[in-house]
C-alpha positions as CSV (number, residue, x, y, z in Angstrom):
1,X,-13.8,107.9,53.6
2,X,-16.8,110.1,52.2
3,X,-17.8,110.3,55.9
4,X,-14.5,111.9,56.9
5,X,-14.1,114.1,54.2
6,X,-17.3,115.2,55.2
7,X,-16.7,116.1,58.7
8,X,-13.2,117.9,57.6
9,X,-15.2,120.1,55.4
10,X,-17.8,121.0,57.6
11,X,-14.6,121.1,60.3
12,X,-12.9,123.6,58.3
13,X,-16.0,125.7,56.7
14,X,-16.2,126.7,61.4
15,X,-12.7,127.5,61.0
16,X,-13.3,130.0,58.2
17,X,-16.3,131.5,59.7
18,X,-14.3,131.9,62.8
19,X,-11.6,133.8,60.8
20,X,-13.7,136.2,58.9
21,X,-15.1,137.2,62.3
22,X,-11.7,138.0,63.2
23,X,-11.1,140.0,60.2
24,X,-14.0,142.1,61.1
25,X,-13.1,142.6,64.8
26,X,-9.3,143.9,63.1
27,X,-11.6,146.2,60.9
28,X,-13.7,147.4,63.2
29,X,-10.2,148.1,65.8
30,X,-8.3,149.6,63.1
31,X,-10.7,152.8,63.4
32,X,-9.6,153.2,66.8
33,X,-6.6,151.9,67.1
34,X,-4.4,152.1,63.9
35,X,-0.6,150.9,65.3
36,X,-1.5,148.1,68.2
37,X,0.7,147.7,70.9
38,X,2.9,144.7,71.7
39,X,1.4,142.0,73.9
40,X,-1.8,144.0,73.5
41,X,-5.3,142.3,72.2
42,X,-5.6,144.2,69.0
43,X,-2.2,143.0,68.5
44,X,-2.6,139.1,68.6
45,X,-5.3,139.7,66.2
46,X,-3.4,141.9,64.0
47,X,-1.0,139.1,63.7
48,X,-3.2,136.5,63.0
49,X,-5.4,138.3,59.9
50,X,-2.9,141.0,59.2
51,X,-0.5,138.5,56.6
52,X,-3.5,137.1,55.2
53,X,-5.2,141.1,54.0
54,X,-1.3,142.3,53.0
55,X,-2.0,140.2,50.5
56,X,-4.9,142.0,49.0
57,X,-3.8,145.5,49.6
58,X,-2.2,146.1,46.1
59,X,-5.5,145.3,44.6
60,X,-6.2,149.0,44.8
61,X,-9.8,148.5,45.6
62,X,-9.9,152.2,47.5
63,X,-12.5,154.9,47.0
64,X,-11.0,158.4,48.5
65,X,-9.0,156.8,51.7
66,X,-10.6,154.2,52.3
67,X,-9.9,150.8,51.6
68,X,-12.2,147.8,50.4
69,X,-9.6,145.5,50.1
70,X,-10.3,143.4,53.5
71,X,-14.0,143.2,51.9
72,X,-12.4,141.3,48.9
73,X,-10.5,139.2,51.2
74,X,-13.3,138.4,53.5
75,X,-15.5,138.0,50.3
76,X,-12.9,135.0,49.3
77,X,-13.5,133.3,52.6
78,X,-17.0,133.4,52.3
79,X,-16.7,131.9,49.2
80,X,-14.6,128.8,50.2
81,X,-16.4,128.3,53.6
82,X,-19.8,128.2,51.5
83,X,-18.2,125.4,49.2
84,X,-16.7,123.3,52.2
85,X,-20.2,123.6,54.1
86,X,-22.1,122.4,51.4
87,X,-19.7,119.6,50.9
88,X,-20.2,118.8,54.5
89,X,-23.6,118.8,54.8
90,X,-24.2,117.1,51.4
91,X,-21.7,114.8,50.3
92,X,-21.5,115.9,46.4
93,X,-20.0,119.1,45.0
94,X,-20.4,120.1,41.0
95,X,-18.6,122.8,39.2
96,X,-22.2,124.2,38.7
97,X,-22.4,124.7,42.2
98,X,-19.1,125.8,42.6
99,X,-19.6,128.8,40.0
100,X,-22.9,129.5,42.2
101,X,-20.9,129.9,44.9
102,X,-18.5,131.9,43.2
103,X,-21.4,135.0,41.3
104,X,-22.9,134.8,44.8
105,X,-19.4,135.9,47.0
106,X,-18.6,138.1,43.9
107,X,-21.5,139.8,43.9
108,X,-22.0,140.5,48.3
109,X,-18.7,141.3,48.7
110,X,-17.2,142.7,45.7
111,X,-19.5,144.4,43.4
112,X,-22.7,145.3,46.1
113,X,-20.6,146.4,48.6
114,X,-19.5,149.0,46.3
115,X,-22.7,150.2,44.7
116,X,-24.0,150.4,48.1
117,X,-21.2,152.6,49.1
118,X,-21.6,154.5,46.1
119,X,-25.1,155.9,46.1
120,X,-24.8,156.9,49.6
121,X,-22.1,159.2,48.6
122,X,-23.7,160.3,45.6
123,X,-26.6,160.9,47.2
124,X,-24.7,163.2,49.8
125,X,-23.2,164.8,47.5
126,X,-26.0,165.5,45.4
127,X,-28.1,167.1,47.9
128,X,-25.3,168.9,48.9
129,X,-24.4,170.6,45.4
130,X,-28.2,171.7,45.6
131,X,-28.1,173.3,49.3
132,X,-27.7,176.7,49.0
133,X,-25.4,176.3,52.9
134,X,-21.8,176.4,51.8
135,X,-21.3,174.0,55.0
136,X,-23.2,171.3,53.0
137,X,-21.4,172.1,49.8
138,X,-18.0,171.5,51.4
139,X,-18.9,168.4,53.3
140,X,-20.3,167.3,49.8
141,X,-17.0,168.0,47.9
142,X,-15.0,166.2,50.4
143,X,-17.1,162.9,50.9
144,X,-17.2,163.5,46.4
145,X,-13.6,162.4,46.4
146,X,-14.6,159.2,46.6
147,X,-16.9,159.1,44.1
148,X,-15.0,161.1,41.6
149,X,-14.1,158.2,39.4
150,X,-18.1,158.2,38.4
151,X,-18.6,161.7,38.1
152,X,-15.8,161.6,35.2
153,X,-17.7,158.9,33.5
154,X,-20.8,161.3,33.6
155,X,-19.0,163.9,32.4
156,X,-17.4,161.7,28.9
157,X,-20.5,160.7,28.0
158,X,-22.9,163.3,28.9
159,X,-20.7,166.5,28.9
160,X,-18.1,166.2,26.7
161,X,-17.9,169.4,24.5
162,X,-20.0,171.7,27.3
163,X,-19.6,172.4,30.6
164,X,-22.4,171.0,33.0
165,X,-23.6,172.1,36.2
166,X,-22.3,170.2,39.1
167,X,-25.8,169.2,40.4
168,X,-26.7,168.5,37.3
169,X,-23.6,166.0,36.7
170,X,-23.9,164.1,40.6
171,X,-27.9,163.5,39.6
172,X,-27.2,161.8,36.3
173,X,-24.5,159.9,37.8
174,X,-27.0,158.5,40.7
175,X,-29.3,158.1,38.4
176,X,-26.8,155.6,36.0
177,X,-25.1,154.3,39.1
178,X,-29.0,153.1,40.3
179,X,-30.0,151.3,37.3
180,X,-26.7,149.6,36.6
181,X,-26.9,148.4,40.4
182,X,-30.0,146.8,39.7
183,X,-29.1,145.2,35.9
184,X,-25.9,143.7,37.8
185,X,-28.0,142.6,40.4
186,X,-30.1,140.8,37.9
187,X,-27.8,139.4,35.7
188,X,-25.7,138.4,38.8
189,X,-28.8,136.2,40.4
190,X,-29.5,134.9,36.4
191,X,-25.9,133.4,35.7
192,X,-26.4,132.3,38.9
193,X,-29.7,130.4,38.8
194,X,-27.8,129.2,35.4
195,X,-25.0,127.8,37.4
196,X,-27.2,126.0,39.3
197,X,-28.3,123.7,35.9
198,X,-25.1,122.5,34.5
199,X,-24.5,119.1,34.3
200,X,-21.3,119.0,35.9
């Protein structure tokens, strides 16, 4: 029985592999081709993944325009093919290794994604606020949409009865945004590592 269970798991953690990579192809399609045709090849896959990442799209995980709610979705895959491959290589799964599972997919396709996005955009827009060129400055504001959320944060706690200059305000919020990636990161791989020793 343990034998077939086995093979089902490691059956269905191909399956979900195979899946994710079609959510990527959609992803990667949607910048070119936003409304597929009927009968056409972006279509078929649009149908296939398309009910599956509706399902995430009220999560309002967007920064400016765009959307990281197919990250989330793919992130929950991961998470279930990781479990399902383990049980099919293995033959024993524990809620400690379960939770593992869980901080890990949390972490690469929730939380780092994010961070990652973030400092690029803060670091665009910082250099930017400090070029003298108003074509930087502008391109700086309008990728700083997406980043505004942090800004405001920096602004509370930093600048709350003055007003700051704007250079001033995008470098301490890379600078915050920096170290909390890397305390997340750390406490992340910790409760992990933690997961890893429960008895269950």
């Amino acid at each position: 029985m343990d034998f077939y269970l086995m093979k089902g798991a490691l059956v269905l953690s191909r399956l979900l592999w195979g899946y994710s990579i079609l959510i990527w192809v959609r992803i990667m399609l949607s910048w070119f081709v936003r409304f597929p045709q009927y009968g056409g090849f972006t279509y078929y896959i649009a149908k296939a993944v398309d009910p599956y990442l509706n399902i995430f799209k009220k999560s309002k995980m967007t920064a400016g325009r765009l959307d990281f709610s197919p990250i989330l979705a793919i992130g929950i895959i991961e998470l279930f093919r990781s479990i399902c491959e383990f049980y099919g290589m293995n033959g024993y799964l524990t809620l400690g290794l379960c939770l593992y599972y869980f901080l890990q997919a949390f972490w690469r396709y929730c939380l780092s994604f994010y961070f990652m996005f973030a400092i690029i955009l803060l670091i665009t827009k910082t250099i930017s606020s400090f070029a003298k060129n108003p074509a930087y400055y502008n391109m700086g504001n309008q990728l700083g949409d997406a980043v505004s959320g942090l800004t405001n944060i920096t602004k509370k706690l930093f600048f709350k009865n003055r007003i700051g200059k704007e250079s001033t305000i995008n470098l301490i919020t890379l600078l915050w945004v920096f170290a909390l990636n890397f305390a997340l990161q750390y406490l992340f791989g910790y409760l992990a590592m933690l997961a890893l020793e429960l008895p269950i």
